[in-house]
N, C-alpha and C positions, 0 to 999 in steps of 0.2 A: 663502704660498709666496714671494711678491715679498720679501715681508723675508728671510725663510729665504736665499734665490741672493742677494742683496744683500750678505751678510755675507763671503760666499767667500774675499774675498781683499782685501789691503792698495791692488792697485790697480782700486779698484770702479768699475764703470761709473757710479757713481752720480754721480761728479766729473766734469759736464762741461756744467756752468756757472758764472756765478759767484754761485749761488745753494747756501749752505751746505749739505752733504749732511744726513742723520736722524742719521749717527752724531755729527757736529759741533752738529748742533741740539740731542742728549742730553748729549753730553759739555758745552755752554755753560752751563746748571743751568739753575734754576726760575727765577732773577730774568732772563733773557733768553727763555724760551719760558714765558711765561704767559699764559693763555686771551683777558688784554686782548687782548695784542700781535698774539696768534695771529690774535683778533677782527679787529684793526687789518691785519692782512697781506691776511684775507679782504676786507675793503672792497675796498683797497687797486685787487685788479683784476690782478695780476702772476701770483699763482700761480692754479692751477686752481679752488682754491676758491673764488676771488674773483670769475671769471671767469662761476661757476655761481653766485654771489650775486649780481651783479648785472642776467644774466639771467633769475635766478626774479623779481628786482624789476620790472624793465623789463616781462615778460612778464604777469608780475599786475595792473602798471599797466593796463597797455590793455583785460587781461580788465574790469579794476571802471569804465572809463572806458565800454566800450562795454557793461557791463551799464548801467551810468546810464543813457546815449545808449538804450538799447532799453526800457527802465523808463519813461523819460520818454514817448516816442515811443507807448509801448503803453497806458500810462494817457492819453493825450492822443484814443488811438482809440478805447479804451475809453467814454470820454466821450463824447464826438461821437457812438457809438454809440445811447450808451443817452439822449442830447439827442433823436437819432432815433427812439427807439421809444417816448419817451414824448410828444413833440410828436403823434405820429402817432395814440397810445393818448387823448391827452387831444380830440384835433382829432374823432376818430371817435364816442369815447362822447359826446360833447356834441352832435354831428349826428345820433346815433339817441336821443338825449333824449328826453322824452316831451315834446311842448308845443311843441317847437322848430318842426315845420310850420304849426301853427297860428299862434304868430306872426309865419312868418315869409309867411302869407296874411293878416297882420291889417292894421289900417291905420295903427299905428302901430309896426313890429316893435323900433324901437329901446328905447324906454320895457320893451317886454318882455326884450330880450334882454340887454341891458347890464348889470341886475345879475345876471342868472342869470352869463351872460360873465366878470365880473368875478369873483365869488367861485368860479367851479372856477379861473381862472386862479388864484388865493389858495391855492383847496387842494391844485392839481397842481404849485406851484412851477413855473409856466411862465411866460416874459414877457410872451404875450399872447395872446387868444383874443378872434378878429375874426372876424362872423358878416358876412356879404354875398349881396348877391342873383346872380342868374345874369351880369350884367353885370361883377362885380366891386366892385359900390359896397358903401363897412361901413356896416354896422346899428350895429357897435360896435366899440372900442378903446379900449384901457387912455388915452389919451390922446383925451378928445372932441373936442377941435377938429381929428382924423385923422376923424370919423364922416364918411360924406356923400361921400368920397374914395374914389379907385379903387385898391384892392389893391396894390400890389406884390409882382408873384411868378406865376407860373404855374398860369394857371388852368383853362385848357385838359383837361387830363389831367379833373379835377374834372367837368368840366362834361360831358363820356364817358360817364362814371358812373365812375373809377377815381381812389384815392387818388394823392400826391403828393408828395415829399419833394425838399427840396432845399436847399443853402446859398445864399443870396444879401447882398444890401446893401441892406438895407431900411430904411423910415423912422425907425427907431428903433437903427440900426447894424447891422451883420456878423450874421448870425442862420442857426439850423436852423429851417426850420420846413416843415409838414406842412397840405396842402389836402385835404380832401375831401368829398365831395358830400351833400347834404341833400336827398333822397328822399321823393317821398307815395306812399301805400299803390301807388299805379300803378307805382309804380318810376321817373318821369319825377324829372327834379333842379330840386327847388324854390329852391336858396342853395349854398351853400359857405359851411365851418366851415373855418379856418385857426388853429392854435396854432402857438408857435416859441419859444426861444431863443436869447440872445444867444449870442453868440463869445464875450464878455466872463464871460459865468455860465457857460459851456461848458468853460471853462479854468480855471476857477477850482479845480478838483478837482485838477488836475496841479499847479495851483501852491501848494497846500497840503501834497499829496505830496515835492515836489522837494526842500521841507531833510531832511527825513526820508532819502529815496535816497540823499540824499549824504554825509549821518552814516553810512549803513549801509555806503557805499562806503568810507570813510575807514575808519573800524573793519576792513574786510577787507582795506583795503592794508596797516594796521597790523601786522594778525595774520601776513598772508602773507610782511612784509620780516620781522618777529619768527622766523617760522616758518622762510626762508630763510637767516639768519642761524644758525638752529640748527644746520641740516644744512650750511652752510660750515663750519660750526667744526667739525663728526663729521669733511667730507672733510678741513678741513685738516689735522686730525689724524692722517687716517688717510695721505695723502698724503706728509705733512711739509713741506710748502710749495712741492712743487716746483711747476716751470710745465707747461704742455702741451709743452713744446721735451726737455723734460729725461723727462718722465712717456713720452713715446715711445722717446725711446732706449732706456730700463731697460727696458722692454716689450720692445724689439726684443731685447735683449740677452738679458737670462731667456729669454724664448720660444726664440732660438737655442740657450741652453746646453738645456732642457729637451726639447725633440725632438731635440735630436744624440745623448744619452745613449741606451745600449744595454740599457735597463734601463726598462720600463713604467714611468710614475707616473700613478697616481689620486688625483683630490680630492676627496673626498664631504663633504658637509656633513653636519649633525647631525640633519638630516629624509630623510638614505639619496640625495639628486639629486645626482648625477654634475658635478663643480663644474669641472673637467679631466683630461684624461687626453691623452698625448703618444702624438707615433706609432707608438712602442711598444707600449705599451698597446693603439692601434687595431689592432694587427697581429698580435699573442700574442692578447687576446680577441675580434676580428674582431670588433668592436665598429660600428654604425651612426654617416654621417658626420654625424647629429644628435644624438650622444648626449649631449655636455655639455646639460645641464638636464634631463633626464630621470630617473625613477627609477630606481637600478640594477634594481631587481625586474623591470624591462620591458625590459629588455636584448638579452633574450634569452640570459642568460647559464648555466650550470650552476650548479645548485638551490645546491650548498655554495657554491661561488664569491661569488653574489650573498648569499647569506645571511652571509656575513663581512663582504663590503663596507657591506651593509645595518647589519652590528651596530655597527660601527665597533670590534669589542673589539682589544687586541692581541693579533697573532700575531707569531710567528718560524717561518722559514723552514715555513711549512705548503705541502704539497706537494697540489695540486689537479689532476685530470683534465679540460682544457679543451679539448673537439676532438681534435685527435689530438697534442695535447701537454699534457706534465708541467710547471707551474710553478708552484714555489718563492715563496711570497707572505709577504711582511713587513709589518706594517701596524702603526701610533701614532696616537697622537690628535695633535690639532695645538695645543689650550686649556690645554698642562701650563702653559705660559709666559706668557701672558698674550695668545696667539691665539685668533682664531675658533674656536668647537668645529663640532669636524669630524674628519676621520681621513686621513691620507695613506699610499697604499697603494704598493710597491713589486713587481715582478713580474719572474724569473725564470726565463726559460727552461732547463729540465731534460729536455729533449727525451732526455737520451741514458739516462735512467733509464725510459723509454717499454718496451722489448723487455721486460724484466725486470718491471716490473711487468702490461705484460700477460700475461704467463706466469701470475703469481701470482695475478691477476685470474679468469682465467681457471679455473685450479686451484681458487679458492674457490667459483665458479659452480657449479665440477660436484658441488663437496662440499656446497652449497646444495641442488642439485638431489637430488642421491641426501639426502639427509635428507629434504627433501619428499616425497621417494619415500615412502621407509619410513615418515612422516606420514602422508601423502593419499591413500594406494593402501590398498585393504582395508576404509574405513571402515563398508560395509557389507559383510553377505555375500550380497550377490548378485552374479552372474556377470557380469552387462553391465554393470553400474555401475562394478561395478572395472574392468573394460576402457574403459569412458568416463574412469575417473579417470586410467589410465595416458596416454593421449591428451590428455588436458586440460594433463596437468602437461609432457607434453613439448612444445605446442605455445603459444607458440612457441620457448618457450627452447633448444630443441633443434631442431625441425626444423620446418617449414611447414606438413608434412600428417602425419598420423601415424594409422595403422589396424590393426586387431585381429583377425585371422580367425580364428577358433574352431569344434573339428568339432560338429557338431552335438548327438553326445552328449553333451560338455561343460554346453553350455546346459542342457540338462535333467539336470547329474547323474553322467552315466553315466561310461564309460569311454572314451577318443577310441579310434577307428575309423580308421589309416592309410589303408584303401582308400575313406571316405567323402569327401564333401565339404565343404566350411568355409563358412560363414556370415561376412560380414562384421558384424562384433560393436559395433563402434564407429568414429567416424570424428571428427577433428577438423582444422580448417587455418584458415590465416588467410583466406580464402575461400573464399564458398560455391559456387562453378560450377568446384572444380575436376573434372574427366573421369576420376574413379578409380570404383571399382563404389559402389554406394550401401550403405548399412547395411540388410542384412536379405537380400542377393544371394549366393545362394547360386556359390560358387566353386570349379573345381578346377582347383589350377594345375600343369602340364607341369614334368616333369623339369628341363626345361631353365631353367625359370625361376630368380631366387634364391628365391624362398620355398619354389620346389618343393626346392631344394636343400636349403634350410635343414630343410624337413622330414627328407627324407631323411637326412641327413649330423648332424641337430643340432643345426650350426654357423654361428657367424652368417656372411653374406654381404652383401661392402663393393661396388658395383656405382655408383663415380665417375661415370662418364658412361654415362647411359642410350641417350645417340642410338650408342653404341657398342657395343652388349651387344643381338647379335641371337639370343642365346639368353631373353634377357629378351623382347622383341621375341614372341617364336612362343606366347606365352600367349594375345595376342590383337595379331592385326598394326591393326586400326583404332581401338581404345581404345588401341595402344600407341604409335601415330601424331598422335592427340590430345593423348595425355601430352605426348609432346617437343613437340608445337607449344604447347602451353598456357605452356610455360617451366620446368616438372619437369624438373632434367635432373641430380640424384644420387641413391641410392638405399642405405639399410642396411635388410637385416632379420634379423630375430633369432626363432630359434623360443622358444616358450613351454614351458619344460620341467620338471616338475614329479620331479624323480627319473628313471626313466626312461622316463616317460612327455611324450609332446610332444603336448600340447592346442593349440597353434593356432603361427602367425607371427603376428610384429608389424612391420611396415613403418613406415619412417621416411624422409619424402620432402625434398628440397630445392629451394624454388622463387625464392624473394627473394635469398639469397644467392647471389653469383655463385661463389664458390669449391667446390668437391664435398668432401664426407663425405672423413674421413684414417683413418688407422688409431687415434688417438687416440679418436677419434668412435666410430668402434666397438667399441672398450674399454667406452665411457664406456655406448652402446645396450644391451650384452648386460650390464654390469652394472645399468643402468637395470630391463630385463627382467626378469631376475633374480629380482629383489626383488617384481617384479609380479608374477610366475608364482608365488610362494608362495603370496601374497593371492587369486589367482585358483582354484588349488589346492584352496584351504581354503572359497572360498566354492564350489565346483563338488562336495565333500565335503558341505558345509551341506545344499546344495540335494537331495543324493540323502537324506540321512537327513529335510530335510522332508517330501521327497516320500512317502516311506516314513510316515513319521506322519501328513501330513496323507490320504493313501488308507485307512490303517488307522481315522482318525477317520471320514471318508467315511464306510466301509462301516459303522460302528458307528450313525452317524444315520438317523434312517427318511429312504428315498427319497422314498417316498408315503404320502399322509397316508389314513387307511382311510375306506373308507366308511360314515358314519353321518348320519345325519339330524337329529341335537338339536341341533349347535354350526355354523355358516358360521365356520370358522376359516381362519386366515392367518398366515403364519409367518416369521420370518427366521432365520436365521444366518450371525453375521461372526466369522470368524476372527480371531483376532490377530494383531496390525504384524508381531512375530515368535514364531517357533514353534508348537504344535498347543494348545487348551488342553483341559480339561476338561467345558467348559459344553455341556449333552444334553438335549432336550426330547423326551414321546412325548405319542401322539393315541389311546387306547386304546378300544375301542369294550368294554360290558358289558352285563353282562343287563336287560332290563327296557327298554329303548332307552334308557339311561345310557352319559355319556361321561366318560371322565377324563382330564385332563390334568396331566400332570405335566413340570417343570420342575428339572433339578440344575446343580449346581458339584462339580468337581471342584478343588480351590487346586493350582495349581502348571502348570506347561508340559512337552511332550515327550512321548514315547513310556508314560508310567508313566502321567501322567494320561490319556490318552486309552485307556489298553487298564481300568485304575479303571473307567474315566465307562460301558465298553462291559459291564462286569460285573456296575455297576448299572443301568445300562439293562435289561440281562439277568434280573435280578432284580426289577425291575418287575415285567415280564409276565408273569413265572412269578406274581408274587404277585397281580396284578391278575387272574390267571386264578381265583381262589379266593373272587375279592367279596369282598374284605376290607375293610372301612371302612378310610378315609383313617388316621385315629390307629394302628390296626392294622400297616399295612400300615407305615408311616413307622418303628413301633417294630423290623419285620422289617429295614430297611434299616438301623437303626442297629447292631443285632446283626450283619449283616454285614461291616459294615464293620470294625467291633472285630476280628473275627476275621480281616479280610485285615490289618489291622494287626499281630496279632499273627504272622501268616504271613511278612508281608514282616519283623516285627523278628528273624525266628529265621531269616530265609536270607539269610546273609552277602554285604553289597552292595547289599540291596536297602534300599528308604527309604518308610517306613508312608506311608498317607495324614494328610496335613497338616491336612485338614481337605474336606468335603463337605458339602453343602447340598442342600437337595431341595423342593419345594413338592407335592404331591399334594392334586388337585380333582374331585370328581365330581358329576356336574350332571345331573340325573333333569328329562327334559323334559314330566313330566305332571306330578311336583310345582311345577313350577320352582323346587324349592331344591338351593341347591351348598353340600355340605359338602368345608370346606377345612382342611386340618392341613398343616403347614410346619414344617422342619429347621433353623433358623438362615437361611432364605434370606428375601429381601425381600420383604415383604407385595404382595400383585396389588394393580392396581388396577383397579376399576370403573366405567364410563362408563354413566352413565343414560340410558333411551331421553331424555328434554327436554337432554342433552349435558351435564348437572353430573358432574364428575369428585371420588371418593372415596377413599381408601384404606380397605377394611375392616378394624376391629379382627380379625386372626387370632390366637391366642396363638403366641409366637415362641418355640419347642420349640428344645432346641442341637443345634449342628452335629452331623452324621451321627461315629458312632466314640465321644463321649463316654459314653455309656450312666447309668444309674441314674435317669432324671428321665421319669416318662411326660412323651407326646404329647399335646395337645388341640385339638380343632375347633372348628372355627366354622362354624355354617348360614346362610348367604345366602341370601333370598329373592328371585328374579332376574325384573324383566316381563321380557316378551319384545321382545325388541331390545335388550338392554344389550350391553353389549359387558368380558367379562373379559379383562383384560391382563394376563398373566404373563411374568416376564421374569429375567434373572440381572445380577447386579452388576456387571458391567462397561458398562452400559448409564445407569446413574444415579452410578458411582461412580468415579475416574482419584486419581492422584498430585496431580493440580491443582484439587480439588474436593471439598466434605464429601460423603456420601448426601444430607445433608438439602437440599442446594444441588441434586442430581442430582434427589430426588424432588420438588422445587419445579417445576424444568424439565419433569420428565416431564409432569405435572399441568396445565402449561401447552399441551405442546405436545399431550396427548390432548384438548384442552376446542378446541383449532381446526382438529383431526382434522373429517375426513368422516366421513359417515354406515357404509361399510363396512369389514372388515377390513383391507383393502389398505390403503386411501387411509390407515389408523389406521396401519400399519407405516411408509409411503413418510414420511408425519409425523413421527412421533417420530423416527427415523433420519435424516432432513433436519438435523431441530433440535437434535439431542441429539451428532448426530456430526460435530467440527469439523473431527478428523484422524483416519484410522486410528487404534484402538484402541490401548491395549496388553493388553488382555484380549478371552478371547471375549466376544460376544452372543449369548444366544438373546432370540427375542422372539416370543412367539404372543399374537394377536388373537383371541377368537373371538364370537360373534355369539348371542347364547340363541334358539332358537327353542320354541315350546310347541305339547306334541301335543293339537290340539282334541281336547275332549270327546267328539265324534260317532265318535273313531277310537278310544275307550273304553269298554270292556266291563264290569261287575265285578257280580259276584251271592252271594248269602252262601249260603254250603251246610250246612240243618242235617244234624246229628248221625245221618241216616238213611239207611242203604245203600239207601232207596229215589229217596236224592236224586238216586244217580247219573244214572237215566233223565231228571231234569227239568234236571240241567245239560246233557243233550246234546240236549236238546228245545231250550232257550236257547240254546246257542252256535250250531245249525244256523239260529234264523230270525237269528240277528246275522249269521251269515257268509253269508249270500242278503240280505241287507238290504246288506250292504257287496261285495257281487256275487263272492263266494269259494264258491260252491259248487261248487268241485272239490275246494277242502279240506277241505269238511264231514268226509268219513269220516273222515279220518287225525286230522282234531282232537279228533275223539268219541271215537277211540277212547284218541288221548293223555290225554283229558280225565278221562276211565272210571277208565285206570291210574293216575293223580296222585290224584284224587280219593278214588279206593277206599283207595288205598295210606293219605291222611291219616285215611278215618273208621278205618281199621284199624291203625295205629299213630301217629296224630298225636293231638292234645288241638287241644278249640275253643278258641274259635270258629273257622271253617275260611270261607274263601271264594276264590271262582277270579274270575280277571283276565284278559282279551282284549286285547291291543293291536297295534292293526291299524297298522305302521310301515313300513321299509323290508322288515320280516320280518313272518311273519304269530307273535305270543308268546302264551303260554298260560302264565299262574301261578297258582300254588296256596298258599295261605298258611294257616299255621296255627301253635299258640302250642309245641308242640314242638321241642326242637332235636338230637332224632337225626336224624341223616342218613341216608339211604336209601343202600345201597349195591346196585353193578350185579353180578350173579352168573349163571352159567349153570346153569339147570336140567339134571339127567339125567333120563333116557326115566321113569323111576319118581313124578319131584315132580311134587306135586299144583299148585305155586304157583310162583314165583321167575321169572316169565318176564316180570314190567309193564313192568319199566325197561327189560329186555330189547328190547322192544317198540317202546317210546318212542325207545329208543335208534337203534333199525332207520327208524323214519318221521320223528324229529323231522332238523332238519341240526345241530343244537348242542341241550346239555339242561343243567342244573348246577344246584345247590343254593345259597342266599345266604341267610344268616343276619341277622337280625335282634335288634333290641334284646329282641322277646318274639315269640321262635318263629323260621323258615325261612319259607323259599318255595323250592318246586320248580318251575322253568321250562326251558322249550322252546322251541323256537323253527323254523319252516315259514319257506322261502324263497317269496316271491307268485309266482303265473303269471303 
């Protein structure tokens, strides 16, 4: 920049000395500015550069002079230090010697001590090691003609019992040395042990050191005038030679031209730090008064703003929103020429383009908003959600608080209800305490009010200032007294109008902004609405044809599960995320104390499958009424369904079924075996009493409607306590997952199931269910239980009408043995007619069955398979009246076929 404002004009501030200005030092060529001379200028000491050359010299001087000085000084302490801890180290280990008391109570200690004395002196490198008695007199010394002689040096300390250190002048020169005391077992001080150091070996370490320190110092002044010299030649280059007289005034002078101008400039370097900016610049971007050095990113300035300056790319004239002004920014690199890389910015205020484009700004928000609208409203079709979404999206961009009253048939469905009252449905603001009714508060609001209006009339209502609007006001005078003190103080609301029908208001509050709601604003609310009110429409439409299918499913599922005693079952059902589906389970109680359960799929959602799912349901129990074996009964449902298919393909509009599934299981709790036949649906699985989990081989028969392919079973032999789990595909199988991945999980999570049917449902449904479905679940648990032997009866009956007497001789002491003698007669005489009826038109072998259960059962079995039929006798027949009979005393009677022959049973409710 300094070169840049230097060029301006012919008469430059730069002239005003008499030191050549840059342009005359370029213009003079290479043979008068070359790097010697420039070198030679930097010595020199005149211009700037020289001035900082010979201060880094000077200044480095003294750094290397007084590192020497402290190098010296510190190895000298160093020394003397470790003089003292080894005089001290050698003085002590030689006074706890072993031997050293002893001779120094012998009679002659010196002959003992002097060579011992002398060789650790040898091997500690000390100067000397002189043993003496309590008086001071040596035993020994590196010099014998000192033995016999009184110490020099401090012996005091020593003779305490404490060691001793000190520098003195002793007989042998300047020395460290170290006294301490020689000890017998008593602890009393037999001698003193003295080692030491001269000054002279003391120093001798630092003076071996000192050429060394001052090579090392000499090399760093070298380096550092070397190093100094480098950066004088950078400045004097960059400078051009001036002095500090001349380098101030251009400063002053630039600086003046550069904050007079009306026109921001920014200097940013090529790492984005803010290098200057003039007081323009401070003032258009309100800029901090520490901002030169700092990153523009931390400016605090607007995102696009800073992200320009940041890039350094060129712009022209790009027009930026900064606070509440428009400016106009130009911006170059500064390195095309052979400057600094970096970028200089320029700035322009365009403040009078400000009205206009806020208009436009403005304009585009609302066209933002209404697209959002039409986006983010409706995504589901539930009622409150969309009234949450309409609120979400307007708050805050539209208004502070924003709320949804809807009547209450709405919610559910129905049709609004003028004379009812409104629920608030949703609520959103930018805080949560403010004083408006809560979500779920039921509301009816006064004529007078705007919403009562809006109801009324329609039409939306623009209500500026609320502390002014005392028909607003009489809804409720202390929650309206709240509102204005809270700082609510404008108000639009809009009815929710779906044709001509008006399902709720929507209120739109102002609390942050000081200005009130315009007519613009109100435009912009009732078209806002609008759009929400279709969504809300369609989902309030949804919810009544759900409700419609999911009640019609309702009533099509068993409420209650019947009474029988062979299975402890447990059951679920989950509807799907959306819509009714087809998936139906029943619990059917049969003869013989047999239970069956059966499990279907209907494929598809709505109204079609669920009325499907209730027709075969329906068709169960008709068939299950007949004891039909499992394969049987499975081949009647696929025949069925063929022919609603063919029904619904010949009445225009309607749409066959897609496909259905079915599982049929019936489970005899005296044999404990379950024979199982299955439609296309997923095989059960089995839970052994010890908890191993299986899937049985079932053979997998096709789906319900294909026709031509028999059915086949499978008999399972069940202890008692297993646990069967039947279930429909939505349970093991989703969009995000194979069956065989479902039926791995099921498998797991039945094997750390509980012991009963519940705990076995809460499990699998914990583990299996991540999110709402998109498909139904059925899921039945049920429990085997087995009818003991003792509550079983069975006797073979031959071929002789005189048998009859001895089977009702039999069943009377069973039913006194099992304490049912009230039903003796009626079972005898059941017993008579079934019996007679087999030797007289049945074939043997023939035998009768007892089982004493929740019912008192009486069977009759034989290898015939005509059916007995029930007929009324006239006053004339000799016969026709058994079944009659049976009919009148049993509570339920029926025939069930066999693989070789029937069985005719009954069945007595206990007292």
């Amino acid at each position: 920049m300094v070169r840049l404002l230097g060029r301006s004009g012919t008469r430059s501030p730069l002239r005003l000395g008499a030191a050549p200005s840059a342009r005359q030092r370029r213009e003079a060529g290479p043979s008068r500015w070359r790097p010697v001379a420039g070198l030679r200028s930097a010595l020199g000491g005149r211009s700037v550069a020289g001035q900082v050359f010979l201060l880094v010299v000077v200044i480095v001087l003294l750094l290397v002079v007084a590192a020497v000085v402290a190098l010296v000084l510190q190895v000298r302490h160093d020394t003397t230090l470790e003089a003292r801890n080894r005089s001290l180290a050698v003085a002590e280990t030689f006074a706890n010697a072993p031997g050293t008391v002893e001779a120094l109570r012998g009679p002659d200690p010196t002959a003992v001590l002097q060579p011992r004395a002398e060789a650790a002196r040898e091997r500690s490198e000390v100067d000397f090691v002189v043993v003496m008695n309590t008086d001071g007199i040596r035993y020994t010394h590196p010099k014998t003609d000192r033995i016999g002689k009184r110490f020099v040096g401090t012996i005091a300390p020593a003779l305490a019992g404490k060691a001793v250190t000190e520098e003195i002048e002793g007989t042998i020169g300047p020395l460290v040395q170290a006294v301490v005391p020689v000890k017998d077992p008593d602890g009393r001080v037999v001698g003193l042990v003295s080692a030491g150091i001269t000054t002279a070996n003391v120093g001798g370490t630092a003076d071996e050191q000192l050429p060394l320190l001052l090579s090392a110092a000499a090399a760093a002044l070298a380096l550092a005038t070397a190093g100094a010299a480098l950066v004088s030649r950078r400045l004097l280059r960059q400078t051009h030679g001036l002095g500090p007289h001349e380098m101030t005034r251009m400063y002053e002078h630039h600086d003046a031209v550069l904050h007079a101008v009306r026109e921001g400039v920014l200097i940013v370097d090529v790492g984005g730090t803010l290098v200057l900016a003039n007081d323009e610049a401070h003032r258009l971007l309100g800029l901090p008064a520490d901002a030169e050095g700092r990153h523009v990113l931390s400016l605090g300035l607007d995102p696009d703003t800073a992200d320009l300056l940041a890039s350094g790319r060129v712009a022209t004239d790009e027009v930026h929103l900064v606070g509440d002004r428009l400016l106009a920014v130009n911006q170059r690199t500064t390195d095309h020429a052979g400057g600094p890389p970096g970028s200089v910015a320029t700035l322009r205020d365009s403040t009078e383009l400000r009205a206009l484009s806020g208009r436009a700004e403005t304009a585009r928000e609302r066209l933002n908003m209404l697209y959002d609208a039409g986006v983010g409203i409706g995504t589901s079709l539930d009622v409150t959600r969309t009234a949450e979404e309409l609120t979400e999206l307007a708050v805050p961009r539209f208004a502070d608080f924003a709320t949804v009253d809807l009547f209450d048939a709405v919610l559910g469905g129905g049709q609004p209800d003028a004379a009812a009252a409104l629920s608030r449905t949703a609520l959103s603001g930018i805080r949560k305490d403010a004083p408006l009714y809560a979500v779920g508060e039921r509301i009816r609001f006064v004529e007078s009010s705007p919403q009562g209006r809006s109801l009324v009339t329609g039409r939306p209502v623009l209500e500026p200032r609320l502390s002014k609007a005392p028909g607003w006001q009489a809804q409720d005078l202390e929650r309206s007294a709240q509102i204005v003190d809270y700082g609510i103080h404008s108000l639009i609301t809009v009815p929710l109008r779906a044709g001509t029908l008006v399902l709720g208001v929507v209120s739109f509050w102002r609390y942050e902004k000081p200005e009130p709601f315009d007519e613009d604003e109100l435009a912009l609310a009732e078209e806002l609405v609008a759009r929400a009110a279709v969504s809300i429409d369609n989902a309030r439409r949804y919810t009544r044809e759900h409700s419609m299918a999911v009640t019609l499913q309702r009533s099509l599922l068993p409420r209650n599960l019947p009474e029988q005693g062979a299975l402890e079952i447990a059951y679920r059902y989950l509807p799907a995320q959306a819509g009714v589906g087809g998936d139906w389970f029943d619990v059917l109680p049969l003869s013989g104390a047999r239970v069956a359960l059966v499990v279907g799929d209907v494929v598809g959602h709505g109204l079609h499958a669920a009325a499907t799912m209730g027709r075969l349901r329906t068709a169960v129990h008709n068939f299950s009424a007949l004891d039909l074996p499992p394969e049987e009964l499975i081949a009647l449902l696929d025949e069925l369904v063929g022919r609603i298919d063919q029904d619904e393909t010949e009445a225009e509009g309607s749409a066959p079924v897609t496909g259905a599934t079915c599982l049929y299981a019936v489970y005899d709790p005296v044999s404990r075996r379950c024979t199982v036949a299955r439609a296309g649906h997923p095989p059960p699985a089995l839970i052994h009493p010890d908890g191993h989990v299986e899937f049985p081989e079932v053979p997998a028969g096709p789906p319900l409607g294909l026709g031509g392919l028999p059915f086949e079973t499978a008999e399972l032999e069940l202890a008692e306590g297993s646990r069967l789990v039947l279930y429909t595909d939505g349970l093991v199988e989703d969009r995000e997952r194979d069956i065989d991945v479902g039926l791995e999980m099921l498998r797991e999570a039945l094997g750390r199931s509980g012991q009963s049917p519940e705990d076995t449902c809460r499990t699998v449904l914990d583990s299996q269910l991540t999110a709402r479905s998109s498909d139904d679940i059925a899921l039945i648990v049920a429990r085997t239980r087995a009818l003991d032997a003792g509550r079983v009866a069975e006797w073979p009956v031959p071929a002789d009408p005189a048998a009859v007497g001895e089977v009702r001789a039999a069943v009377s002491r069973q039913l006194a043995e099992w304490g049912l003698d009230e039903l003796t007669f009626t079972t005898e005489l059941i017993l008579s007619e079934l019996v007679t009826n087999a030797l007289r038109y049945g074939d043997g072998p023939i035998r009768v069955r007892v089982l004493r259960d929740r019912n008192l059962i009486c069977e009759v079995f034989d290898s015939s398979s005509t059916s007995p039929h029930l007929r009324y006798a006239t006053m004339t027949d000799e016969g026709g009246r058994g079944l009659f009979l049976v009919a009148q005393l049993a509570e339920r009677w029926g025939t069930r076929y066999l693989a070789a022959g029937k069985v005719i049973w009954a069945e007595q409710p206990l007292p």
